[in-house]
Phi, psi and omega in degrees: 000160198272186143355267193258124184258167202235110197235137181262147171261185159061001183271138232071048179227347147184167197304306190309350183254352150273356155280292194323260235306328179269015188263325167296343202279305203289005199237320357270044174282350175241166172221046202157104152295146123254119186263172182242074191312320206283343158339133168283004175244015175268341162300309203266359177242025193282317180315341175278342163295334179302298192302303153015083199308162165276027183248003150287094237259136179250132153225226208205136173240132160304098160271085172284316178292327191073019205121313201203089160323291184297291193334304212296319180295308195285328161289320185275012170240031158252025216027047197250016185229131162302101145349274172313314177297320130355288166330295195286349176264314148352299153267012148267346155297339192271314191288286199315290223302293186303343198285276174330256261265345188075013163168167202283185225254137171268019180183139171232172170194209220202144119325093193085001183064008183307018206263305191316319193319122181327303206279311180305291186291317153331332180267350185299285174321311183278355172270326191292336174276342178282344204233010179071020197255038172277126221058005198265289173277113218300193191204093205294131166233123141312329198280173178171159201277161186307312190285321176289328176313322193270330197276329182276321164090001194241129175062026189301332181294303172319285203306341180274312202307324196290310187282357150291307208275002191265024180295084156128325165356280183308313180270013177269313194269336172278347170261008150231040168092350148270138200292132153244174192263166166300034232113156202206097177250009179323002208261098193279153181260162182275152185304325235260312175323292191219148139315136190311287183291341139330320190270342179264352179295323191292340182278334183264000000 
């Protein structure tokens, strides 16, 4: 994987957001997919994630939350999300993912980063080790440093909040053999803030 990586989200959530990631692939503006088993396009387009030179990072995006992160954060730091359950929607994401795509996912995360959340990543952890992938897929960290938050400025509320709860994350998946990146610009900024494309013209 390069430096820096450029990751299109969501594919398998309909055909049209898996045409735009492979119209980007093939433009060479990305460097990464994350899919979506649960996508009503994700059955019938994965064989084109397969076909994927490997210098293209394929991964596996968590849908946990369903939509709606903040509720979902507010249930696990209330303790209030099933461990076991957690797992087990996990593997089965992991299993659709190797099954389609024909081997496991090379990094995963979340929507919304809820994969980092204390509870949520022990089960994270403990599914990647049922399937035999421990150390095996790199791990999205949300955190960064404060000082990189402020000078880019798009989505400064979200990202501190995903880096207080991603506290302790990295060095939880690196003491168990797996690589997270360095930085985090995951953050779209909101409309209401800027124009979209404007705040990414400013950005580029």
């Amino acid at each position: 994987m390069p430096a820096i990586v450029v990751c299109v989200e969501d594919y398998g959530l309909a055909h049209g957001v898996c045409d735009a990631a492979l119209d980007l692939v093939a433009m060479g503006r990305v460097s990464a997919i994350a899919a979506r088993p649960g996508g009503i396009a994700f059955a019938t387009r994965a064989a084109e994630l397969a076909a994927l030179p490997r210098t293209i990072g394929v991964g596996l995006s968590l849908d946990l939350a369903r939509g709606r992160p903040a509720a979902f954060a507010a249930r696990a730091l209330a303790g209030r999300l099933d461990r076991d359950r957690l797992e087990t929607a996990m593997l089965r994401d992991l299993d659709a993912f190797a099954e389609a795509v024909g081997r496991p996912p090379d990094f995963v995360g979340s929507p919304g980063e809820v994969h980092v959340l204390p509870v949520v990543r022990e089960a994270l952890f403990r599914a990647l080790a049922a399937r035999g992938l421990a150390g095996g897929p790199w791990l999205r960290d949300p955190s960064e440093r404060l000082s990189t938050r402020l000078r880019r400025r798009t989505g400064l509320f979200v990202a501190s909040a995903a880096h207080r709860l991603a506290r302790g994350f990295a060095r939880a998946a690196r003491a168990r053999g797996h690589a997270t990146n360095r930085g985090y610009a995951g953050f779209p900024p909101r409309a209401r803030d800027a124009p979209v494309p404007a705040t990414y013209e400013r950005l580029a």
